[in-house]
C-alpha positions as CSV (number, residue, x, y, z in Angstrom):
1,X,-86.2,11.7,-57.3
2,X,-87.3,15.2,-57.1
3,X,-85.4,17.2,-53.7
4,X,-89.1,17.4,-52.2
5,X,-89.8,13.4,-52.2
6,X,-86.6,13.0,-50.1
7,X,-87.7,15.5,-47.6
8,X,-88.9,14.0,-44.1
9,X,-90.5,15.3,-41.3
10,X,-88.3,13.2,-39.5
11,X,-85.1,12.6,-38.3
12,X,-83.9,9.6,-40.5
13,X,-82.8,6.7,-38.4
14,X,-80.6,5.7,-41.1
15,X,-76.7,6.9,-40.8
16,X,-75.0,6.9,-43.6
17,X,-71.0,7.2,-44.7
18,X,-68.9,6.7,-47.7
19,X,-65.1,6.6,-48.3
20,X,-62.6,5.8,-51.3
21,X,-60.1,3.3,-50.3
22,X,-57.4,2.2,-52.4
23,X,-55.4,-1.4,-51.7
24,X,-53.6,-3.8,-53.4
25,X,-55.5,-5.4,-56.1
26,X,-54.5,-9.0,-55.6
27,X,-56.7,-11.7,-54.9
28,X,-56.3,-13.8,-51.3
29,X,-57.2,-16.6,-50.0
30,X,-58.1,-15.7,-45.9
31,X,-59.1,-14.9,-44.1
32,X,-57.1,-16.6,-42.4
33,X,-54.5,-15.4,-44.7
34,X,-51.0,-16.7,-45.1
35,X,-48.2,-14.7,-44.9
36,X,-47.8,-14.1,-48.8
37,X,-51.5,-12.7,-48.7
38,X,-50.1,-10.3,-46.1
39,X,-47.0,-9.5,-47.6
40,X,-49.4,-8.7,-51.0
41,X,-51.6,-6.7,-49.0
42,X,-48.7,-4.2,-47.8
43,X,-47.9,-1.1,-49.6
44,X,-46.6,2.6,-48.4
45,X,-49.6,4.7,-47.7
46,X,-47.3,7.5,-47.9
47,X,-46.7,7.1,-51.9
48,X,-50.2,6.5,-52.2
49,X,-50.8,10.0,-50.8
50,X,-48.1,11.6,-52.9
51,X,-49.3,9.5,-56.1
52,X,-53.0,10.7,-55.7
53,X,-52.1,14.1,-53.8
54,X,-55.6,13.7,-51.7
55,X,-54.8,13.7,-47.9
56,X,-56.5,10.8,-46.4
57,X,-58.4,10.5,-43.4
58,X,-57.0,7.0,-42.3
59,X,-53.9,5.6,-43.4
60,X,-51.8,2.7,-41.8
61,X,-49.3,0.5,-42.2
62,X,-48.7,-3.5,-42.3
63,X,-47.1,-4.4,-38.9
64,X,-48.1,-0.9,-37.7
65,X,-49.4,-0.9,-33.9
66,X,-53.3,-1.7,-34.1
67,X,-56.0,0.2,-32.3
68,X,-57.3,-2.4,-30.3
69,X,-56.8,-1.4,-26.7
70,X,-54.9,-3.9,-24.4
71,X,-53.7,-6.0,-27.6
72,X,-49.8,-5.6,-29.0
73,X,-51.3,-7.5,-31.9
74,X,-49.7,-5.4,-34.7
75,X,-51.6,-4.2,-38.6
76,X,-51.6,-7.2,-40.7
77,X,-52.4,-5.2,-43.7
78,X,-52.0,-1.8,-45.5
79,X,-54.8,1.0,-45.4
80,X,-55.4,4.4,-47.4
81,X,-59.1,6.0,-47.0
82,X,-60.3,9.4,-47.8
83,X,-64.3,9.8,-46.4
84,X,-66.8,12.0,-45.6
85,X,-68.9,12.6,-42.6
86,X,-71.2,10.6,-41.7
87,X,-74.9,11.7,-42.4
88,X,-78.6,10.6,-41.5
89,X,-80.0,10.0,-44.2
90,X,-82.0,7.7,-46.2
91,X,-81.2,7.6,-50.0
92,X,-77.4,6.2,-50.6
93,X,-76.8,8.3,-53.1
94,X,-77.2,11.6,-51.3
95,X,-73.8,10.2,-49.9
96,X,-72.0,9.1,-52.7
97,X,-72.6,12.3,-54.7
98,X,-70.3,14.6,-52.3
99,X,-67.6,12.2,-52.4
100,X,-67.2,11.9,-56.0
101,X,-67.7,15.5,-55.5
102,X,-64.5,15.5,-53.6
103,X,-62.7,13.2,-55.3
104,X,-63.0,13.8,-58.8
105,X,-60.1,16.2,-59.1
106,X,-58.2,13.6,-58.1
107,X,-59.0,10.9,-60.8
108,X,-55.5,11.4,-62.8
109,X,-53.9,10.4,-59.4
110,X,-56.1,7.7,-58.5
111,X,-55.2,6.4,-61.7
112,X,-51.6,6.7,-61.5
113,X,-51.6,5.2,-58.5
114,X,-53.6,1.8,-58.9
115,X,-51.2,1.7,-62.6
116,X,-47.5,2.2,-60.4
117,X,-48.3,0.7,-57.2
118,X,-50.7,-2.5,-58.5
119,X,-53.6,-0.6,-56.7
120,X,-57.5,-0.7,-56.8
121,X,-59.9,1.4,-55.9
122,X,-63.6,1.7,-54.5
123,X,-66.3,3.1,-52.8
124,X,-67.6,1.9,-49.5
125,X,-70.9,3.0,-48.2
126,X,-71.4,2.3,-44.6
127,X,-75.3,2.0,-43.8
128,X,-76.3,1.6,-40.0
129,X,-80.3,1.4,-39.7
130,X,-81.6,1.6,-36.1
131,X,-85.2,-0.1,-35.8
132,X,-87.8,-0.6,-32.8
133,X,-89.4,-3.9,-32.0
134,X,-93.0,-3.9,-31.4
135,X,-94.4,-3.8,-28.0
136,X,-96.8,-6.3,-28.3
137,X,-95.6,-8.8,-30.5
138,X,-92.1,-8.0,-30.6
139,X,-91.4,-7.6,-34.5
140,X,-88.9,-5.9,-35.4
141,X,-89.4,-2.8,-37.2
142,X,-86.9,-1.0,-39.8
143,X,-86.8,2.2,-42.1
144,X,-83.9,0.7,-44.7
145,X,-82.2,2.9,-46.9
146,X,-82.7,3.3,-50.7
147,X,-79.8,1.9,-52.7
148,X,-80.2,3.3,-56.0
149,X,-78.3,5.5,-58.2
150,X,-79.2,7.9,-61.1
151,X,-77.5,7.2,-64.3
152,X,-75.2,10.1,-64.0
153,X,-73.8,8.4,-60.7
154,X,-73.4,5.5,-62.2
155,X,-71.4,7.4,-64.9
156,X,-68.9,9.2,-62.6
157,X,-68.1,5.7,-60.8
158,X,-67.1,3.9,-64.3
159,X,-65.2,7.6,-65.8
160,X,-63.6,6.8,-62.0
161,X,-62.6,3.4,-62.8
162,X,-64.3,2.6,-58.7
163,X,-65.8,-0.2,-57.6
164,X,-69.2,0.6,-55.0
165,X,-69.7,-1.7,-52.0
166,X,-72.0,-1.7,-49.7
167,X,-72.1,-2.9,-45.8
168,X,-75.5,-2.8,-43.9
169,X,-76.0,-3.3,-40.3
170,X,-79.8,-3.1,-38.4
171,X,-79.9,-2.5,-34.4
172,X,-82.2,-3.5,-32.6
173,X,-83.3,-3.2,-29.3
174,X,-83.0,-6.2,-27.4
C-alpha cells in the first residue's frame, strides 16, 4: 500500500502491539499441564538476556511470585519478551515492521540462544478492535485490522527464523 491509502481522518479504533518472545520449544500437553510440561517450560531468563544481549521488557521466572493481586499462586512457567508500544492503528504490519526494526541486530543472538538453551522464537501481535452496536437494531459494528504483509516482511521473519501469531479481541458495548 502506498503511505497515503493508510492515512485516516480518524482516530483508528484499532490498538495494536507486537513483541518477540522466546520459550522453550517443546511440545505440552495442557493446559492443564503436568509437572514435566512445567519443568520443560522453565528456563533462566537471565541467560536468555545475556545469550541475545537485547534487554527485555518482561521477563519471569517458573515459581516466581505471580501478578495476580490477592493470590500467592506462584509462575508456573518461564517468560522473556522484548515489545514495542502499543499503537492505533489499522494495518498489522505497520507494527511488525518497527520490531524487526529493533530486533534484527540481534538475530546472531536470537539464534544462539534457541540452539544452546532449546529455545523458540516468535512474533506476537496483539490486536484489540473496539466496535459500536447500532442503536436501532443493535448490530454490532467493527473496523478490523488488515493482516497482511508485504513480501519483504515476510522475508525478514524467515532470515529471523520467527514464527508470527496473532491474538484478536472485539469490545463491544454491552
Amino acid at each position: 500500500m502506498m503511505d497515503d491509502e493508510r492515512s485516516t481522518d480518524f482516530s483508528p479504533r484499532c490498538v495494536q502491539r507486537a513483541y518477540l518472545y522466546l520459550e522453550r520449544n517443546v511440545d505440552v500437553t495442557g493446559p492443564p499441564f503436568t509437572s514435566g510440561d512445567l519443568a520443560l517450560m522453565s528456563f533462566d531468563p537471565d541467560e536468555v538476556t545475556r545469550l541475545v544481549g537485547l534487554q527485555p521488557t518482561t521477563t519471569w521466572r517458573s515459581g516466581g511470585p505471580h501478578p495476580v493481586s490477592g493470590t500467592s499462586r506462584p509462575r508456573r512457567f518461564s517468560s522473556w519478551k522484548y515489545e514495542q508500544p502499543e499503537a492505533h492503528n489499522y494495518i498489522t504490519e505497520d507494527i511488525v515492521v518497527p520490531l524487526l526494526d529493533a530486533i534484527e541486530p540481534y538475530t546472531d543472538g536470537i539464534h544462539t540462544a534457541c540452539r544452546t538453551m532449546g529455545m523458540r522464537a516468535g512474533i506476537m501481535v496483539v490486536v484489540t478492535m473496539h466496535g459500536d452496536r447500532d442503536t436501532v437494531d443493535g448490530e454490532p459494528h467493527v473496523s478490523t485490522a488488515a493482516i497482511t504483509y508485504t513480501s519483504e516482511t515476510l522475508r525478514r521473519l524467515v532470515e529471523l527464523d520467527l514464527s508470527l501469531a496473532h491474538d484478536q479481541y472485539v469490545l463491544l458495548p454491552d
